[in-house]
C-alpha positions in Angstrom: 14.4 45.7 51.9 16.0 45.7 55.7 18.9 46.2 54.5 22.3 44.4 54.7 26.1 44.5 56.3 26.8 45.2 59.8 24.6 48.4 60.4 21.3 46.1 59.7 19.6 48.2 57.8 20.2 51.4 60.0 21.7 54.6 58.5 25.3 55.4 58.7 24.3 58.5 60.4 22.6 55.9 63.1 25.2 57.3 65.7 24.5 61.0 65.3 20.5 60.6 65.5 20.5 58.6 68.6 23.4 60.9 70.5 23.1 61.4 73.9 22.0 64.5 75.0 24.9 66.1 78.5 23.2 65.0 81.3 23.0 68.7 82.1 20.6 69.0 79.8 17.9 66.5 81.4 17.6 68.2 84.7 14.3 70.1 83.2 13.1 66.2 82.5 13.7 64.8 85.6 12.2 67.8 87.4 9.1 67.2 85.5 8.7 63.0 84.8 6.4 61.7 87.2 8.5 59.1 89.7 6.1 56.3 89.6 7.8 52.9 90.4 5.2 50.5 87.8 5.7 52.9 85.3 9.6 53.7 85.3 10.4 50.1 86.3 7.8 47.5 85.4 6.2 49.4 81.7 8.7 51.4 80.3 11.1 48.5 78.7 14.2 50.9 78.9 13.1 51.6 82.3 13.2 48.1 83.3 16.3 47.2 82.1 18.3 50.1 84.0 16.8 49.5 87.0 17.7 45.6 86.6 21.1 46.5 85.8 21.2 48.5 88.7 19.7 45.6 90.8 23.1 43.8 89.8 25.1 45.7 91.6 23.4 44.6 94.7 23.0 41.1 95.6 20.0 41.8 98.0 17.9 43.5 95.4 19.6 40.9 92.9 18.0 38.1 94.4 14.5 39.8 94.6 14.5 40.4 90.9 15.6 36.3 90.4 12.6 35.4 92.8 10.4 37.8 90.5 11.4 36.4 87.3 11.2 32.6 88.5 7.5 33.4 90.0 6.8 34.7 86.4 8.2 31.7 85.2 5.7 29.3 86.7 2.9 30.8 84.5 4.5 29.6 81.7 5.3 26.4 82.4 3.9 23.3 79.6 1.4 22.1 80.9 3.0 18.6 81.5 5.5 20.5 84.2 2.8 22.3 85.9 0.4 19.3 86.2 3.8 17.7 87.8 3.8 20.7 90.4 0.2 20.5 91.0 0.8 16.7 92.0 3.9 17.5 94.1 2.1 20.4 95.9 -1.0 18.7 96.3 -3.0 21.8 95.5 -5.8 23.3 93.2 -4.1 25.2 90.5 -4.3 29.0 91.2 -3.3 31.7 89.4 -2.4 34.1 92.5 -0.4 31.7 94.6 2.8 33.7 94.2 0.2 36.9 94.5 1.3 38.0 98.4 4.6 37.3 97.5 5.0 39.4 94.4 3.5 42.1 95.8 5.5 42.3 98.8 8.6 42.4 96.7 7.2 45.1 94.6 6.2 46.8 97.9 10.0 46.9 99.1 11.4 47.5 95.9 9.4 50.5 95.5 10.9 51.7 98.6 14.5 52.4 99.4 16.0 50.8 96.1 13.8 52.9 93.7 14.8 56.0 95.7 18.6 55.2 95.7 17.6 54.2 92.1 16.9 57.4 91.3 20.2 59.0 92.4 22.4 56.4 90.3 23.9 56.9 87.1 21.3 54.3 85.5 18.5 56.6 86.1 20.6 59.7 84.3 20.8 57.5 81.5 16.7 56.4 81.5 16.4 60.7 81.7 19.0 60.5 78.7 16.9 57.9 76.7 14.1 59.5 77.5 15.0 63.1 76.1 16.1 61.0 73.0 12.5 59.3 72.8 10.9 63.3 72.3 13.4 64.2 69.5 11.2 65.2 66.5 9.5 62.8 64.1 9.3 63.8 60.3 9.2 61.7 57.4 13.1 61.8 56.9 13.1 60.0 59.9 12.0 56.6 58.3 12.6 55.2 54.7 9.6 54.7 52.7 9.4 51.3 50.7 6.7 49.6 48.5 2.8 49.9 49.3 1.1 46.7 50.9 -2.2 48.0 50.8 -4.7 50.9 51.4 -6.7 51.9 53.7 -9.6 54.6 54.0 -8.2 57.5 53.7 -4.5 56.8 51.5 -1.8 53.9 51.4 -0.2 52.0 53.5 3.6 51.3 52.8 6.5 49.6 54.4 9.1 51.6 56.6 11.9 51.4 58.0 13.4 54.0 60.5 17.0 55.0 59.9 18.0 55.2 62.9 17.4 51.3 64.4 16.6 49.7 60.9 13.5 48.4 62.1 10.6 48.1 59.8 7.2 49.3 60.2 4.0 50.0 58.1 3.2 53.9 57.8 -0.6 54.2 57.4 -0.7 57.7 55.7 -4.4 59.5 56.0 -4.6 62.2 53.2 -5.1 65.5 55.2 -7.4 66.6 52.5 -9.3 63.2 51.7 -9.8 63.5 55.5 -11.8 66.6 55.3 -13.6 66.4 52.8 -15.1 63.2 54.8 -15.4 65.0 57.7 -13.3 62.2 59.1 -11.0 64.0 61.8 -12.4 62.3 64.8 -12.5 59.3 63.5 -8.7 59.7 62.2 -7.8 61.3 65.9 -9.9 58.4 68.2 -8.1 55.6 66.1 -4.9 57.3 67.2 -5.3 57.8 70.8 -6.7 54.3 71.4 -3.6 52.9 69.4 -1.9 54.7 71.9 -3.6 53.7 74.7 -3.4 49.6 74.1 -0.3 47.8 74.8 -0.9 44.3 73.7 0.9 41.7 71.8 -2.4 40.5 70.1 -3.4 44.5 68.7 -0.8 46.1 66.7 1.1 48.4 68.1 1.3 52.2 67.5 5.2 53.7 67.0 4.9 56.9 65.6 2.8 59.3 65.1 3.8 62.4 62.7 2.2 64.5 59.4 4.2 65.1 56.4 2.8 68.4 53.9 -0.2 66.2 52.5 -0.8 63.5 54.8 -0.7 62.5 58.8 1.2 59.5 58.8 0.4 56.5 61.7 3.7 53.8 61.8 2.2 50.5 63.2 3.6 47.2 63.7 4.7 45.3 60.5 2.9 42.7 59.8 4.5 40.5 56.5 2.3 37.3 56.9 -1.0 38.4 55.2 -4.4 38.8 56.4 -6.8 35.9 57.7 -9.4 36.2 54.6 -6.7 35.6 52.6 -5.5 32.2 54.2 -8.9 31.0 55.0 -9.7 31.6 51.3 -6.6 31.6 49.1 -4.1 28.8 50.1 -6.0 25.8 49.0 -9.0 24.0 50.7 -11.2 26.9 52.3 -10.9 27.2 56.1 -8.3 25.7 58.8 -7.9 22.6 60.4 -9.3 22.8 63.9 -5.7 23.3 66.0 -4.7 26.1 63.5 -8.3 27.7 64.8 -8.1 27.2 67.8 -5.0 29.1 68.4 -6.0 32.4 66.4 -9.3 32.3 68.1 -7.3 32.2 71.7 -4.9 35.2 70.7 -7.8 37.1 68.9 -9.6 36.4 72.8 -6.8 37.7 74.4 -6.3 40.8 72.2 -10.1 41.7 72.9 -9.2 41.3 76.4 -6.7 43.8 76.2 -8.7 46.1 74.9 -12.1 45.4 76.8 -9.4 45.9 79.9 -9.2 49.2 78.9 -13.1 49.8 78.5 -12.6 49.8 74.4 -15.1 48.1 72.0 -13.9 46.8 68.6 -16.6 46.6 66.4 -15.2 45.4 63.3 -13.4 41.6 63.8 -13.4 40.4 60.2 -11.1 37.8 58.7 -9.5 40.7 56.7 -8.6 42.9 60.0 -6.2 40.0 61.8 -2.9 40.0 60.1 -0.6 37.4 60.7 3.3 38.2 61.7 6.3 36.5 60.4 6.1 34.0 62.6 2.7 32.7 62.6 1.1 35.0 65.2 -2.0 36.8 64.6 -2.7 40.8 65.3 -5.8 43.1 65.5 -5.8 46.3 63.2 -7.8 48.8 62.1 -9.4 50.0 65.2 -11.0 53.1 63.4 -14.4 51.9 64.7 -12.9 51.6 68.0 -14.0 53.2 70.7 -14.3 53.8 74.2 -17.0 52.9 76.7 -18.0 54.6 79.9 -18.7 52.1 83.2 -21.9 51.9 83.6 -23.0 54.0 80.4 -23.2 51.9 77.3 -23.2 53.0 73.6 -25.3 52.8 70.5 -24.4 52.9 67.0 -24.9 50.8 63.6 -21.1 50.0 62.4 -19.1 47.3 61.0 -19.3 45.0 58.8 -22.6 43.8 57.1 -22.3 39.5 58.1 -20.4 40.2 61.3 -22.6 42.6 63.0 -24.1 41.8 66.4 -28.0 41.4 66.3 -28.1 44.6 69.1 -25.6 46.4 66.6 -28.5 45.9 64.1 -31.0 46.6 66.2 -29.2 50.3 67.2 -29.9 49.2 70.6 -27.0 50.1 73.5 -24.5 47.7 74.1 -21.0 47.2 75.9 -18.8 44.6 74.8 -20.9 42.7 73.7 -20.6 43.0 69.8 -17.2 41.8 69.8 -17.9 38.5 71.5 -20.5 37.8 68.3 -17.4 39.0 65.8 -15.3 36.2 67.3 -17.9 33.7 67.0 -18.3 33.9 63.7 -14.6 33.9 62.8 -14.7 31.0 64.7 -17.2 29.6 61.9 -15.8 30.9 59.5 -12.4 29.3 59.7 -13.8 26.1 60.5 -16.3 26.1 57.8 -14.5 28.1 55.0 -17.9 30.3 55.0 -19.3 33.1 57.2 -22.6 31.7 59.7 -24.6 33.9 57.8 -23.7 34.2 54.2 -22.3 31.9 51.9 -18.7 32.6 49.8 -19.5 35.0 47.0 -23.5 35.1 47.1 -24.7 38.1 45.9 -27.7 39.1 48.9 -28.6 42.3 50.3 -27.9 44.0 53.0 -31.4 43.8 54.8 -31.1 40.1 53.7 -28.0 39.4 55.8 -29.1 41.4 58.6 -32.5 39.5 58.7 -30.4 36.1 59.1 -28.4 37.4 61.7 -31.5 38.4 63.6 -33.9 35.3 62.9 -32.0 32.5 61.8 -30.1 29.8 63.1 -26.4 29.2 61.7 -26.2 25.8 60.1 -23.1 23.5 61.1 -21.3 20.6 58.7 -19.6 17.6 59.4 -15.9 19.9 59.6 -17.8 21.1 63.3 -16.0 18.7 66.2 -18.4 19.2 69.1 -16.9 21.8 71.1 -16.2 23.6 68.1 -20.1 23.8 67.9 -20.8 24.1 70.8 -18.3 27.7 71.2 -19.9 29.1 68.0 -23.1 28.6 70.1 -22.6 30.1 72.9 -20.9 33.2 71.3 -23.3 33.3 68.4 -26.3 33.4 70.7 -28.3 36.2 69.8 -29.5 37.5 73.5 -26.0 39.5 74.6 -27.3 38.7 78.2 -27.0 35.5 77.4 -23.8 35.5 75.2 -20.4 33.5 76.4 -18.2 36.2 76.9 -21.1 39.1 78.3 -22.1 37.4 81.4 -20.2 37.9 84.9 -16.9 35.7 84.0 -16.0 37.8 81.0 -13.4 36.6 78.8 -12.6 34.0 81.7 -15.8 32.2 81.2 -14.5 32.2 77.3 -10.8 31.5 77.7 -12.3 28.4 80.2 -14.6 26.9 77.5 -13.5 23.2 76.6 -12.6 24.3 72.6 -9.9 26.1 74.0 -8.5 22.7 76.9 -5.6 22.5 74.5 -4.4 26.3 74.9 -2.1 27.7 77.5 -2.8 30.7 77.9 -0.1 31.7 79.8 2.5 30.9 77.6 0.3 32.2 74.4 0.4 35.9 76.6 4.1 35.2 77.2 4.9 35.2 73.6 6.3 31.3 73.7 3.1 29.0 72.3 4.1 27.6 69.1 1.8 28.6 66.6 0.5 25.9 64.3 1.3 27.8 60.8 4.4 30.3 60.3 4.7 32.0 57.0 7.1 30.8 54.3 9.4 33.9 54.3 9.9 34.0 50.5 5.9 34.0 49.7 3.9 37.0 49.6 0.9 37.1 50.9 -0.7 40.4 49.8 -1.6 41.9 46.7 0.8 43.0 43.5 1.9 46.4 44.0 -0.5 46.8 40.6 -3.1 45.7 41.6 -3.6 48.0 44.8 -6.3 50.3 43.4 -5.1 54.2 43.3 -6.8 57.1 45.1 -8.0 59.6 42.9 -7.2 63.2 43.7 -9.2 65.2 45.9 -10.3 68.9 44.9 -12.0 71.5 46.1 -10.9 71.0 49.8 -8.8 73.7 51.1 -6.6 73.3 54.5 -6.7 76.5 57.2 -5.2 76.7 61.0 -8.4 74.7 62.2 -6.6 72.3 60.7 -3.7 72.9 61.7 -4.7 72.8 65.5 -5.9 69.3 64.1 -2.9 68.3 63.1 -0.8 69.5 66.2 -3.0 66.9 68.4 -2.4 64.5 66.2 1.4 64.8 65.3 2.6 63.5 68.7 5.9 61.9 67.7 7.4 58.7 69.8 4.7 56.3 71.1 6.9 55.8 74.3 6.8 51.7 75.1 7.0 50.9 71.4 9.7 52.8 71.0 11.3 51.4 73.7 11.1 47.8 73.3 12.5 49.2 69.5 15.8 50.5 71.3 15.8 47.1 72.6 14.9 45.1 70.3 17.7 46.3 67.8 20.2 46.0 70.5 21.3 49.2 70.9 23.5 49.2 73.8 21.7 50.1 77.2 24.8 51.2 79.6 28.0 50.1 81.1 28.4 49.1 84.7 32.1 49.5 85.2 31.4 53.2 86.6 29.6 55.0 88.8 27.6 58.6 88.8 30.1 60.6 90.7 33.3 59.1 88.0 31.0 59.7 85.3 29.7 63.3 85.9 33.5 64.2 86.5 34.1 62.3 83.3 31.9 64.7 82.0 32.6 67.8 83.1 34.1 69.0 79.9 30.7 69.7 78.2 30.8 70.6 74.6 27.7 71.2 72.9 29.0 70.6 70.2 29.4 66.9 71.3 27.5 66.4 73.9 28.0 62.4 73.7 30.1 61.8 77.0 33.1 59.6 76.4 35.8 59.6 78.4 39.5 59.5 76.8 41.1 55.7 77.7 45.2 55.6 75.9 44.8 56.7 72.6 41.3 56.4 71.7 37.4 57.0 73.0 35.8 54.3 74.8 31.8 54.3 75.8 30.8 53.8 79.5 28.0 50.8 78.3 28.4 47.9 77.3 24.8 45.9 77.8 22.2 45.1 75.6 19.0 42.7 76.1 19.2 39.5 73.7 16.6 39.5 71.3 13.9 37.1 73.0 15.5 36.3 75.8 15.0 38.8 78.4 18.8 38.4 79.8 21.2 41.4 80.3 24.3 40.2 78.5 27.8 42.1 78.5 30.1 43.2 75.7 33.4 45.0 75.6 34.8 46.8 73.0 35.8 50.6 71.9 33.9 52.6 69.9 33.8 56.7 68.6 30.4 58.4 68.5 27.2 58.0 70.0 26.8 54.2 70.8 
């Protein structure tokens, strides 16, 4: 399905979708982009590796991005290292003891060596990636492959975009199925929040574009199934304790992510964490998502019936609270192979469930260590004021609870903690194709420029760090250092239009003025040679 041979899946027209635009032609871009350090340098993946590659041309700066990297490092030590640092520093563990340090080196790198930055040849080619990142987005952009699933308003199918040959999921909302529900903000919030997150632990929101029948959200791929599925179809139900403990930690740090950015989740359920290719776990579906003003909390009865909150119930107002109940019971429910409230299958009603949630206690069996208990507790307590999670630590007070002493949670943020389970690549862990239940067709719904203004907000192309850390990921080739801006715009002062990919004549054939690419995982700038015609 990714495709094979040297080109990896991506199209053999690869070179002319991702040609460079003349510089020339970004001077309206870099008139207008916003010249904010974090953001050009620290968020924006392409961003950062430029302004590292232009670091290595000067030792001084060089050595400042070494010391930044190796005080990053320290966070991710194993815990066996950094216990043998604690000892020979003879000091508490904290967090911020490289804080005054890093932010002094921020602080002068900001200064000077982003402004000279910003009149170097790397910086016309972040302009040049950037105008590349706003090219158009239609469905002839990706190829469309089988459907894994559906969701509420159409199908979701694999992708794959043409360009890269990476492979995405393409939720596609039915533009009139989304009307006739009356479901436009719903569709519209669940995009901009996607939008908004950047987390490893939420999946991640690519693309963004409408087709003639349907607007069309490309999310993170996610081939390893879904939690209900694992808890419930691979054997014995529920997980051995180390295998729970480590989704529990990267489902706490996803709702961290999102709590950082004031959003509630309001739906965790087995069947919304998907598992990746290599054993790690993501949030989706934030269509209940939403946002929450400081200081002004919300009210409203949504989710799931078994994983509500007892203030969810209740319709009273509520911050974050909600989500710290969800993971609770996930919590029970992979121990236990049960929800806390509701056993497998049992046919109960709604008011049933919700009356358990709000008067009864959850009952724990002999697969409940101690501390597993005693988590479930704490988060399933039915007070929020009272809740692990809701009081003044916040997700410290539940990444610092004894179930999770075995978790690092540096290293799980870092991407590095070895999960406990990885997927066997040739199962399938989803549905047949045939047995994915079919839409029926929706009539009587008629589509007018309301709509249309609808869609416009919605069809916003690139997401612009995702599509980044894409470029990167698929090792395109960043830039070449052998040159400098005044050789290169002289290079290029033969501008055709018609070609505008600048290449500069070298003997008898074209050679490109890159040559660097980040390694897949790694983080390191590494150097190639090598000719080539076209656009990379």
């Amino acid at each position: 399905m990714c495709g094979g041979g040297k080109r990896k899946g991506r199209s053999k027209k690869w070179k002319e979708i991702l040609r460079f635009p003349h510089i020339s032609q970004c001077t309206e871009l870099g008139n207008s982009i916003d010249r904010d350090y974090i953001s050009l340098c620290e968020k924006q993946p392409i961003g950062r590796l430029l302004f590292r590659l232009y670091c290595e041309t000067r030792p001084e700066l060089l050595r400042c991005i070494h010391l930044l990297d190796a005080m990053v490092n320290t966070h991710t030590l194993l815990n066996s290292l950094a216990e043998q640092c604690r000892e020979n520093l003879e000091l508490h563990p904290c967090k911020e003891i490289f804080s005054d340090c890093r932010k002094a080196l921020h602080h002068y790198l900001r200064g000077a060596p982003f402004s000279d930055y910003q009149n170097s040849m790397y910086f016309d080619r972040f302009l040049q990636w950037k105008i590349l990142e706003r090219q158009p987005i239609a469905k002839d952009t990706f190829r469309q492959y089988r459907v894994l699933g559906k969701g509420g308003f159409g199908e979701v199918c694999a992708c794959q975009v043409r360009a890269t040959g990476k492979m995405y999921a393409c939720k596609k909302l039915e533009k009139k199925r989304i009307k006739k529900r009356k479901g436009e903000s719903m569709a519209l919030n669940e995009k901009q929040i996607l939008e908004k997150v950047n987390s490893r632990f939420v999946v991640s929101l690519a693309y963004a574009y409408e087709t003639k029948d349907a607007l069309c959200l490309v999310l993170t791929l996610m081939n390893g199934g879904d939690l209900k599925f694992h808890i419930y179809s691979m054997g014995t139900p529920g997980f051995e304790k180390d295998r729970v403990q480590f989704y529990a930690a990267q489902i706490c740090c996803g709702l961290d992510h999102l709590h950082q950015e004031s959003i509630v989740y309001r739906d965790l359920k087995p069947e919304n964490i998907l598992l990746d290719d290599n054993g790690h776990i993501r949030i989706s579906d934030l269509g209940l998502a939403i946002k929450v003003a400081e200081g002004d909390p919300i009210r409203g009865r949504v989710g799931t019936v078994g994983y509500m909150a007892p203030e969810v119930i209740n319709n009273e107002r509520y911050g974050m609270s909600p989500d710290w109940w969800g993971l609770g019971c996930l919590i029970y429910e992979m121990t236990a192979g049960r929800s806390p409230f509701r056993a497998r299958k049992e046919r109960v009603k709604r008011e049933e469930v919700e009356k358990r949630v709000q008067e009864e206690e959850e009952e724990y069996s002999d697969k409940f260590t101690e501390d597993t208990k005693a988590i479930c507790r704490v988060l399933l307590t039915k007070d929020p004021k009272q809740r692990l999670g809701c009081t003044a630590e916040g997700s410290a007070g539940v990444k610092a609870h004894c179930f999770f002493r075995n978790i690092n949670f540096k290293r799980l943020e870092a991407g590095i903690q070895e999960p406990s389970f990885v997927p066997d690549p040739r199962a399938v862990y989803c549905k047949d194709v045939l047995d994915i239940e079919q839409f029926s067709t929706v009539k009587g719904v008629n589509l007018d420029q309301t709509d249309n203004d609808f869609y416009f907000k919605f069809s916003t192309g690139c997401v612009s760090i995702p599509w980044q850390h894409e470029v990167d990921e698929t090792k395109m080739k960043l830039f070449g250092i052998n040159s400098t801006r005044r050789v290169w715009r002289r290079r290029n002062a033969a501008y055709d239009p018609k070609n505008t990919i600048p290449t500069v004549k070298h003997g008898g054939g074209n050679i490109m003025l890159w040559g660097c690419f980040s390694a897949k995982g790694t983080g390191q700038l590494h150097r190639i040679k090598g000719t080539m015609d076209g656009a990379m």
